[in-house]
C-alpha positions as CSV (number, residue, x, y, z in Angstrom):
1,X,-33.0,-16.4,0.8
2,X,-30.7,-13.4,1.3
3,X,-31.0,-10.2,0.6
4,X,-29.6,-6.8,-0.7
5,X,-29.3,-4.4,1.7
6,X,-28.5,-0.3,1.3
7,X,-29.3,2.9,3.5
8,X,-31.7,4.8,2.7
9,X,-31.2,8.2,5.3
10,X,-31.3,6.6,8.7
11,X,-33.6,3.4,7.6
12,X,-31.4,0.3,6.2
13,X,-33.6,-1.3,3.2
14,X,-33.5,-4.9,2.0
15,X,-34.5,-6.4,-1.1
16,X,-34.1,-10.4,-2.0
17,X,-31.8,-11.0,-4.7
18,X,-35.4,-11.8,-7.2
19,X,-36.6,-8.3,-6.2
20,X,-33.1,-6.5,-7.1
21,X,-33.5,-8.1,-10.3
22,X,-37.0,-7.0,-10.9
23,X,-36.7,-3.2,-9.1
24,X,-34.3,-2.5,-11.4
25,X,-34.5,-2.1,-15.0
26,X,-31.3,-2.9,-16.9
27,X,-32.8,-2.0,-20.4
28,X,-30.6,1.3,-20.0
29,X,-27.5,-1.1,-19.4
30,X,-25.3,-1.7,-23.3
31,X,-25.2,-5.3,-23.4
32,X,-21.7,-5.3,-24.2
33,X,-21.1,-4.7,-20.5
34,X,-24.1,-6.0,-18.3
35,X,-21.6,-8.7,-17.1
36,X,-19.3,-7.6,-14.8
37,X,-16.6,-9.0,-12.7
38,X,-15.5,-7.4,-9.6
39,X,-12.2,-8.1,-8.2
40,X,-11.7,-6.8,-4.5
41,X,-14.4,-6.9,-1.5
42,X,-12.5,-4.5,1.2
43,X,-14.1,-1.7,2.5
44,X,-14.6,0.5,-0.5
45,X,-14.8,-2.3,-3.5
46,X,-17.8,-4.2,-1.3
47,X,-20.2,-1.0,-1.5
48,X,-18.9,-0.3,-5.0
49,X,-20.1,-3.5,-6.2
50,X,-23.3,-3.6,-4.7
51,X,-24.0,-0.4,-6.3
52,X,-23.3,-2.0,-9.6
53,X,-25.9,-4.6,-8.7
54,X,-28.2,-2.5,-7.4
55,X,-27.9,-0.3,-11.0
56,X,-29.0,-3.8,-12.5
57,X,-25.5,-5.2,-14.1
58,X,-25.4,-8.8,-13.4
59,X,-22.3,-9.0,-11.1
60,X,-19.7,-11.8,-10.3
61,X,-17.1,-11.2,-7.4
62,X,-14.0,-12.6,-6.3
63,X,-11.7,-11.9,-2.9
64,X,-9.2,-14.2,-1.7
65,X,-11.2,-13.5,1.7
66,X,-13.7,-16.1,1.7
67,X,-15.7,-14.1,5.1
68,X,-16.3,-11.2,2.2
69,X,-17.2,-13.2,-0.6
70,X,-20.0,-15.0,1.7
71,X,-21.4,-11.7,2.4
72,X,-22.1,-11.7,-1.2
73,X,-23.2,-15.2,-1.9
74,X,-25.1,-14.7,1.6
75,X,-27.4,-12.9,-1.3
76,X,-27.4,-14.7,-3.9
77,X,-24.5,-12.9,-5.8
78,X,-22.6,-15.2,-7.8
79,X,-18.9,-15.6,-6.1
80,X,-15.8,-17.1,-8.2
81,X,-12.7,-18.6,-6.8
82,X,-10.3,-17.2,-9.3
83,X,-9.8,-14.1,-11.2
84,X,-9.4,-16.5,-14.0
85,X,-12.7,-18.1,-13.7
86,X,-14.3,-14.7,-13.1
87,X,-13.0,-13.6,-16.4
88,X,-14.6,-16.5,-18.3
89,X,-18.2,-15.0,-17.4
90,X,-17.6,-11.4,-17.8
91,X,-17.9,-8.9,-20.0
92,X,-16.0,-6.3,-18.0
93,X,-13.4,-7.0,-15.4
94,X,-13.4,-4.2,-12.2
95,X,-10.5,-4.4,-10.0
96,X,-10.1,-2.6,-6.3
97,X,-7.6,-4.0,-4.6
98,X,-4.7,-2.9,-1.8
99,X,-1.3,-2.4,-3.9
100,X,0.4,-2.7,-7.1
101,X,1.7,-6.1,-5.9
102,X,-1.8,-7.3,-5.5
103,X,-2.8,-5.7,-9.1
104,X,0.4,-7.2,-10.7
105,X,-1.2,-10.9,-9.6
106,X,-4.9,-10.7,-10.5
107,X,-3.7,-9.5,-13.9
108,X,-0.7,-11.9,-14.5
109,X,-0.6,-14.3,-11.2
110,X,-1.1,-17.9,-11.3
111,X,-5.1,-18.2,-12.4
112,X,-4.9,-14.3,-12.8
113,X,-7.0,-12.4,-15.2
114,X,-4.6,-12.8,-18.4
115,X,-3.7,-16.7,-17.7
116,X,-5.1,-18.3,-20.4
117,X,-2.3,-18.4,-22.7
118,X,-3.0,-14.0,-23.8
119,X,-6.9,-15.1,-24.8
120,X,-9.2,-13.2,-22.6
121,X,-12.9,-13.2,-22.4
122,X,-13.7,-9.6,-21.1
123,X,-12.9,-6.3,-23.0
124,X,-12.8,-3.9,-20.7
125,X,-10.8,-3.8,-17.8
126,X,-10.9,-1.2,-15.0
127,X,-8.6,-1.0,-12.2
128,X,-9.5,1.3,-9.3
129,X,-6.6,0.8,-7.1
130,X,-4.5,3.4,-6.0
131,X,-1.2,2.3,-7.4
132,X,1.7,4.1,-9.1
133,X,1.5,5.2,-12.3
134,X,4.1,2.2,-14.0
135,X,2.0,-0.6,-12.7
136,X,-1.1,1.5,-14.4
137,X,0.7,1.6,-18.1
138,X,2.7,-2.0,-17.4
139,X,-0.8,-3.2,-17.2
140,X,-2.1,-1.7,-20.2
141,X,0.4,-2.6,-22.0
142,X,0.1,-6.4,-20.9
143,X,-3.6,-6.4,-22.1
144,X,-3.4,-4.7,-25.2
145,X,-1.0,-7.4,-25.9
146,X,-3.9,-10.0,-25.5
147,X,-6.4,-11.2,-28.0
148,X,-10.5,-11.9,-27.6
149,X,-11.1,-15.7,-27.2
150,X,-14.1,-14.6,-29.1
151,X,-15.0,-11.8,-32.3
152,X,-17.9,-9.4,-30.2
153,X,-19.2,-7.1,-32.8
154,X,-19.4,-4.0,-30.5
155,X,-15.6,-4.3,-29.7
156,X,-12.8,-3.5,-31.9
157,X,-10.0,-4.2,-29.6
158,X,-9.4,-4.7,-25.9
159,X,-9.9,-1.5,-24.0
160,X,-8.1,-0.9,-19.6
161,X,-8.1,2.1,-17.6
162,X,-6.7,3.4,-14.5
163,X,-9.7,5.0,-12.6
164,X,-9.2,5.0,-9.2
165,X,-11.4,6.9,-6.9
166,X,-12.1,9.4,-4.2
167,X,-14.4,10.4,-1.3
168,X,-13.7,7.4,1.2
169,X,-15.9,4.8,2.3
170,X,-18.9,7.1,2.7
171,X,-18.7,8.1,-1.2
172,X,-18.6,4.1,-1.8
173,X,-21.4,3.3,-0.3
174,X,-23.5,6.2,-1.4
175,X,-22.5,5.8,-5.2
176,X,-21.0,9.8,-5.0
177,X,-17.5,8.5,-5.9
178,X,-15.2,10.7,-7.6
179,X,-13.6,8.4,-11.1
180,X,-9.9,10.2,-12.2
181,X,-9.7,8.1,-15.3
182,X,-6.4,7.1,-17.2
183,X,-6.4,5.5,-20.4
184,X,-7.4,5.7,-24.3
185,X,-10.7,8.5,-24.7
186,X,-12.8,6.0,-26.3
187,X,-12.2,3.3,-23.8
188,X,-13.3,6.4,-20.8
189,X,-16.5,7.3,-23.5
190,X,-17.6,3.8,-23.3
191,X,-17.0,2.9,-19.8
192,X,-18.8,6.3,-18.9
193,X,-22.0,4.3,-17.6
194,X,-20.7,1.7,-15.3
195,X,-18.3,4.3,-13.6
196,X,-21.5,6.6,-13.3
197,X,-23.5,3.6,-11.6
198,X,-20.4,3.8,-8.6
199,X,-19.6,7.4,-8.8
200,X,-21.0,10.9,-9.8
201,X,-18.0,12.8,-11.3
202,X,-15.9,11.1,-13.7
203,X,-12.7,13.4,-14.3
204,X,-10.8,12.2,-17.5
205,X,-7.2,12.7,-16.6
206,X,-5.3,11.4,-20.2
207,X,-3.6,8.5,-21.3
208,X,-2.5,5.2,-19.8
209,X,-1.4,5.9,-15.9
210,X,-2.3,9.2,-15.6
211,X,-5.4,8.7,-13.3
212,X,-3.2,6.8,-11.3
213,X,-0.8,9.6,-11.4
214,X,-4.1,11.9,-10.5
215,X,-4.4,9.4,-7.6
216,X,-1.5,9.9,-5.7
217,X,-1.4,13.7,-6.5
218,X,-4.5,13.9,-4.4
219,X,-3.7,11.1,-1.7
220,X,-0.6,13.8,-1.1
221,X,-2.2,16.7,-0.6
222,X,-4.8,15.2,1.8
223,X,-2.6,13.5,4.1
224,X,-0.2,17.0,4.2
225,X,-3.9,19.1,4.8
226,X,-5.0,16.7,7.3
227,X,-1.9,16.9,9.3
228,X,-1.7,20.7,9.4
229,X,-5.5,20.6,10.3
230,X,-4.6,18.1,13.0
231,X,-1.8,20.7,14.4
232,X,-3.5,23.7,14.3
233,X,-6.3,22.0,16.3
234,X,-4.0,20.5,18.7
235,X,-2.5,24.0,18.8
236,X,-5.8,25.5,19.8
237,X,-6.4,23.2,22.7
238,X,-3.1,23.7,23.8
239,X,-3.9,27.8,23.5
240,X,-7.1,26.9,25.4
241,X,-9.6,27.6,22.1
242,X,-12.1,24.9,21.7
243,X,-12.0,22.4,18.5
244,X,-15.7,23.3,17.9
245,X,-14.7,26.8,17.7
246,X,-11.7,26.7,15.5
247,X,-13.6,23.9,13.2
248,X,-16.7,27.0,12.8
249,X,-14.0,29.6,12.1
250,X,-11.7,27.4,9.4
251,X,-15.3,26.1,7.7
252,X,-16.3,29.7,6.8
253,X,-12.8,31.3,5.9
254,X,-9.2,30.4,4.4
255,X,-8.5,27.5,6.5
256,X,-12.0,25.5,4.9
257,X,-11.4,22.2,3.7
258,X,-12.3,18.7,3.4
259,X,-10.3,17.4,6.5
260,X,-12.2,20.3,8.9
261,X,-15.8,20.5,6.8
262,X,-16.1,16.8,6.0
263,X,-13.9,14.5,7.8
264,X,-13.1,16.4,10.9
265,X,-10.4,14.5,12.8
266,X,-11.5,15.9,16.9
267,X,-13.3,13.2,18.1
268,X,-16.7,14.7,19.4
269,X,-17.2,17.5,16.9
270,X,-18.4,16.0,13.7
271,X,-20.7,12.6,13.6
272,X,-20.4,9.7,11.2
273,X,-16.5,10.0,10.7
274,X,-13.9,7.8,11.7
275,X,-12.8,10.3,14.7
276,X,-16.5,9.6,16.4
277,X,-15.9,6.2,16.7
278,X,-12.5,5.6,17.9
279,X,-10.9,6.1,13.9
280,X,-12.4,2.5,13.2
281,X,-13.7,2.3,9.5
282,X,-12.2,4.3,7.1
283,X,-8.9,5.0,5.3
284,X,-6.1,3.0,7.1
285,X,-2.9,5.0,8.0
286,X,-1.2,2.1,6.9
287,X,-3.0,2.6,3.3
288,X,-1.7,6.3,3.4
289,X,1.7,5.5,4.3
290,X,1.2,3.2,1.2
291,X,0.2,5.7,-0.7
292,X,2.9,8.5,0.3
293,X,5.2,6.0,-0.7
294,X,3.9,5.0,-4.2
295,X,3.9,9.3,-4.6
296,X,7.9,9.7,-3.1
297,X,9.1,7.3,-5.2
298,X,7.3,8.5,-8.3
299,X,8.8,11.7,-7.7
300,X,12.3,10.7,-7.3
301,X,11.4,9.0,-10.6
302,X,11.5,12.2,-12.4
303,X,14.0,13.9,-9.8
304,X,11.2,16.2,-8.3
305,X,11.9,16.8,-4.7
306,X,8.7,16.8,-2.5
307,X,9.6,18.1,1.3
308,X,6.1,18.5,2.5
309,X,5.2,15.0,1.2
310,X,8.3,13.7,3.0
311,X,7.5,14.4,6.2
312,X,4.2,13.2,5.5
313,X,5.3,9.6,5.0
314,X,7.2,9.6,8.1
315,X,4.3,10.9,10.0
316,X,2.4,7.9,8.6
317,X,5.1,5.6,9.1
318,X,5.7,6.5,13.1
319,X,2.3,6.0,13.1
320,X,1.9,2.5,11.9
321,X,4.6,1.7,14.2
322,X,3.0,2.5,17.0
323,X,0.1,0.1,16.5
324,X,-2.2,2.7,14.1
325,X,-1.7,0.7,11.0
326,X,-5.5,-0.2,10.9
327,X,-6.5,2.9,12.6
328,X,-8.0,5.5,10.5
329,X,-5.3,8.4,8.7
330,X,-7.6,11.0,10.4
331,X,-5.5,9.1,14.1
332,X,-3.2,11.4,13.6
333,X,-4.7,14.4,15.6
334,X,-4.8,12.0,18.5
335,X,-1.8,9.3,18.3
336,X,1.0,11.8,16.7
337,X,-0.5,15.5,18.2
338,X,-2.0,14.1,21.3
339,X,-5.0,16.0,20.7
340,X,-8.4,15.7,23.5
341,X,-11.6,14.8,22.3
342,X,-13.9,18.1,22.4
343,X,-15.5,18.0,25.4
């Protein structure tokens, strides 16, 4: 029989599936939603669905990578081959997945969510993908179009938002996720629990795409801060000042945040960040290229010129080139500054 497993500080714990089941209680769950279906296994959606079964929802996933969805099955978590078939067991649909390409199939592919002739089963929706802010309200749009196959009591009509997230793959795992949430008030009130069960700080953002928009706002401003942290490290060495020295003097003054304090980018300063082990396993430069470019051309959109951001993208995009795509966004202080580890 497989098992659950989570970190507990330095100790990994593992539970079989039965003793998940019976750790946790789900009388605080609403029935209306202890079904959920989770669409999207990568490195952030895995850990956010386990937290949703270790919370005590009884969760179904789907990935079109069958190596994730064994992990799952592995213990004993029900795995779908569809997004349609998901949907037919669910109550609420969860959806983390790469692009606005791969959102715009789940929802309305071939055996995607809404493919059974605009009669859906689940009646929330929640997509945590960082796309632009169109695809966000072109989704809504498509489900409020759609009809329950069947009258649920609780629900007056079919509810989506945009709530994608923030804080990395650490956050994931540890359930400390930051939610900016898009989309009709009541839907955000009543989705309040589940997004709680992933996160800790839900941030409701307005109507229909503006979480999305919240999204890429933020994805902006921390590539442009990690690149001038990056430089003015680089800088340093190059003026003979240590990394560790700089990293102590930005932490307590003007210079402080996240990309020094939290996700330092010097190899050998900080531990358990993607710079101490070789920029492996965390936010891809390839995903923040993606990203810039979702934000560029939602500002041309609406003819709002963003220099800084600019640059940015073709930082990112230099850096995919030259073989980084997979490597962590933090590479940057190494494969575009050429900075040393600290020593």
């Amino acid at each position: 029989m497989g098992g659950v497993a989570w970190r507990v500080g330095s100790k990994v714990q593992r539970w079989g599936w039965e003793n998940c089941l019976r750790g946790f209680s789900s009388a605080a769950i609403p029935s209306q939603m202890e079904s959920v279906g989770f669409i999207g296994l990568g490195n952030m959606g895995a850990h956010m669905a386990r937290n949703l079964v270790m919370a005590g929802y009884k969760v179904s996933v789907h990935d079109i990578n069958e190596s994730a969805m064994k992990k799952f099955s592995d213990d004993g978590i029900p795995t779908k081959q569809s997004p349609l078939e998901l949907s037919k067991s669910s109550d609420v649909i969860i959806t983390m997945l790469p692009s606005s390409a791969h959102v715009l199939d789940v929802y309305n592919g071939r055996n995607g969510l809404l493919g059974d002739g605009g009669r859906v089963g689940p009646w929330l929706y929640i997509d945590s993908s960082t796309v632009d802010p169109q695809t966000s309200r072109k989704i809504s749009m498509d489900i409020l179009r759609c009809n329950l196959k069947e009258k649920k009591g609780y629900v007056k009509k079919l509810m989506i938002l945009d709530a994608p997230v923030s804080g990395g793959v650490p956050a994931a795992e540890a359930g400390t996720l930051t939610f900016m949430v898009g989309g009709l008030e009541e839907a955000y009130l009543a989705a309040k629990p589940i997004l709680l069960a992933m996160g800790k700080k839900l941030i409701y953002c307005g109507g229909a795409g503006n979480g999305s928009a919240a999204k890429i706002c933020n994805n902006m401003a921390m590539a442009i801060s990690m690149l001038g942290v990056s430089e003015a490290f680089a800088l340093g060495q190059n003026l003979g000042i240590k990394a560790s020295t700089l990293s102590n003097i930005f932490n307590c003054s003007s210079a402080r945040c996240w990309s020094s304090d939290t996700y330092n980018p010097v190899p050998g300063i900080m531990a358990g960040v993607p710079s101490s082990r070789n920029y492996d396993g965390g936010f891809t430069s390839k995903l923040m290229a993606k990203d810039l470019d979702l934000a560029m051309a939602s500002a041309s959109g609406v003819g709002f010129k963003c220099p800084m951001g600019s640059e940015a993208l073709e930082i990112y995009r230099k850096l995919c080139d030259g073989g980084c795509e997979f490597k962590d966004f933090s590479c940057a202080f190494r494969h575009y500054y050429t900075g040393r580890d600290e020593e």
